[in-house]
C-alpha positions as CSV (number, residue, x, y, z in Angstrom):
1,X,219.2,2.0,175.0
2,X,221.0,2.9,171.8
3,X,217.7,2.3,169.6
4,X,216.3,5.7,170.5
5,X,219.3,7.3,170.1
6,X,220.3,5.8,166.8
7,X,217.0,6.4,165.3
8,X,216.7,10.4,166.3
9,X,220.1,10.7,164.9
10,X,219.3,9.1,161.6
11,X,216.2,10.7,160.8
12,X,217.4,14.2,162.1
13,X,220.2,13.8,159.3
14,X,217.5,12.9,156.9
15,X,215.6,15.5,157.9
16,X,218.6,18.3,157.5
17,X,219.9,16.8,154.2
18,X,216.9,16.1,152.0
19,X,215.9,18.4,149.0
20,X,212.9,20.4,150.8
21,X,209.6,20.1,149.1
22,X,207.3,21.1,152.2
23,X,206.8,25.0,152.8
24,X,208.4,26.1,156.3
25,X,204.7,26.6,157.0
26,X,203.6,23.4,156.1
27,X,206.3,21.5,158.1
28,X,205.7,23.4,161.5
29,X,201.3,22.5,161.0
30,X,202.2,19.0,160.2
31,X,205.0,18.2,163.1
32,X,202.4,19.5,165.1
33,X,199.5,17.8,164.3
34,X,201.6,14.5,163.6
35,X,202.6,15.2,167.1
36,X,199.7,15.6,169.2
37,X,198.5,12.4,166.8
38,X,201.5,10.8,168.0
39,X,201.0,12.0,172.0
40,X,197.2,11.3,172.4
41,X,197.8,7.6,170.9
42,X,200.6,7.2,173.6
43,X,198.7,8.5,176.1
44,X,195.6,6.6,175.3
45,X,196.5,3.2,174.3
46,X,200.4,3.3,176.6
47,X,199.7,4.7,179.6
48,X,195.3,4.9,180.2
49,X,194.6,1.6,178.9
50,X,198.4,-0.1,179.9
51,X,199.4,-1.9,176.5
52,X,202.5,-0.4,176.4
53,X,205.4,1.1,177.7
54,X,207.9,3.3,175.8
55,X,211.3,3.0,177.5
56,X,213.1,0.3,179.6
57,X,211.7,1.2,183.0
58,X,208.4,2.0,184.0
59,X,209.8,5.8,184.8
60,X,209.5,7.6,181.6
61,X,213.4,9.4,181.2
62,X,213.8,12.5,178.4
63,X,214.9,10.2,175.8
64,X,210.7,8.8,175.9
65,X,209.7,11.8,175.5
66,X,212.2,13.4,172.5
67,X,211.7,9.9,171.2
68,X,208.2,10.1,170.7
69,X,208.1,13.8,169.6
70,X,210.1,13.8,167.4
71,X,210.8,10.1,165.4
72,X,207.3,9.8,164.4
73,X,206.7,13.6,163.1
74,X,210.0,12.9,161.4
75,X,209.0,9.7,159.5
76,X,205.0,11.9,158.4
77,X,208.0,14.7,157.6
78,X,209.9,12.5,155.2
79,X,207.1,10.6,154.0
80,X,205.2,14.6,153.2
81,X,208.2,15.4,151.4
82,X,208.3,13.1,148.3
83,X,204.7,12.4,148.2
84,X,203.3,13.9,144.7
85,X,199.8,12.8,142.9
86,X,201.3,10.1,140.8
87,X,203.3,8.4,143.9
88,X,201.5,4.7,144.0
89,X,200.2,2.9,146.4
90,X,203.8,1.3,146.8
91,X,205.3,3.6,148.1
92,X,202.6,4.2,150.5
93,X,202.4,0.8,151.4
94,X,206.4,0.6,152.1
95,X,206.2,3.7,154.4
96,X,203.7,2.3,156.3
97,X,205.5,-1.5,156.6
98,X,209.1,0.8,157.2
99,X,206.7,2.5,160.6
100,X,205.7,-1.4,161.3
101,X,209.2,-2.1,160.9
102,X,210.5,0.6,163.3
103,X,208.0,-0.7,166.2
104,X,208.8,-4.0,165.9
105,X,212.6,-2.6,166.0
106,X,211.2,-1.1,169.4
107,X,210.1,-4.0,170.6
108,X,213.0,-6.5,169.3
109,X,216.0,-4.6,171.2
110,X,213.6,-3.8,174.5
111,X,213.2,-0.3,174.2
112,X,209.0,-1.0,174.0
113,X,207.8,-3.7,175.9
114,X,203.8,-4.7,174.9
115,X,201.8,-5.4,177.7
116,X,198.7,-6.4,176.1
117,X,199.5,-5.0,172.6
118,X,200.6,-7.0,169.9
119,X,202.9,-5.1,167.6
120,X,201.0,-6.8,164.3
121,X,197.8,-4.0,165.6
122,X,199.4,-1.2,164.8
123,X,199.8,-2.3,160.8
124,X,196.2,-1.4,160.4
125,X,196.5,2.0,161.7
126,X,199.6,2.6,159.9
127,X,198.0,1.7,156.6
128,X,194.9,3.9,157.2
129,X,197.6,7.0,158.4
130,X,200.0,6.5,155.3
131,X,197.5,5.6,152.7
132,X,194.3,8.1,153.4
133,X,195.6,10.5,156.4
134,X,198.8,11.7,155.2
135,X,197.8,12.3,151.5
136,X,194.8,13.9,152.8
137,X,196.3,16.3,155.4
138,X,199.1,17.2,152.7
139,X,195.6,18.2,150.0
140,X,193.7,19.7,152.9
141,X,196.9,22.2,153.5
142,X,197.6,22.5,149.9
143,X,194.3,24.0,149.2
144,X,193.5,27.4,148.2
């Protein structure tokens, strides 16, 4: 049970201690659209169609539900932060593997159990949300 734990911590401290390059405004409209992105996939694919269940026991404790509020608005926080025009595809493409990575972690120490998901479906979606979404969301609240 320390993965959740260990990973809110971590990326609150990022969060706190790295040079802000987001508005205030533009931080609270993308933790809340990363968040309800974040909540309707969990609702959708976890607990309507079964794949997969967030936390140890089938009874979903207050660590689920900080956990998935807040770590994966937190990574689209981060990754907002120090994206610019001339980042490459790179550094997309490592954000995205780095949110594989984190599921997989998920899986690996228990804390996710797939129950008809395989952890390699999400690298798909995590391409299309760090490569086209996120740079798009940034540009459509950046413009005037």
């Amino acid at each position: 049970m320390w993965y959740p734990y260990t990973l809110i911590g971590v990326f609150l401290l990022i969060l706190i201690c790295m040079p802000k390059k987001l508005t205030l405004k533009e931080i609270y409209f993308s933790t809340g659209i990363f968040g309800f992105g974040t909540w309707l996939g969990d609702v959708l694919v976890g607990d309507v169609f079964k794949a997969f269940q967030i936390g140890p026991s089938p009874i979903t404790s207050p660590i689920d539900y900080i956990y998935i509020a807040f770590v994966p608005p937190a990574i689209g926080l981060i990754y907002l932060n120090f994206l610019t025009q001339n980042k490459s595809y790179v550094y997309r493409c490592i954000f995205a593997f780095i949110a594989f990575l984190l599921e997989w972690g998920a899986v690996a120490t228990g804390y996710m159990v797939n129950k008809g998901w395989n952890t390699w479906y999400s690298l798909p979606i995590y391409v299309f949300v760090f490569l086209f979404f996120f740079p798009w969301h940034l540009k459509f609240m950046r413009k005037d």
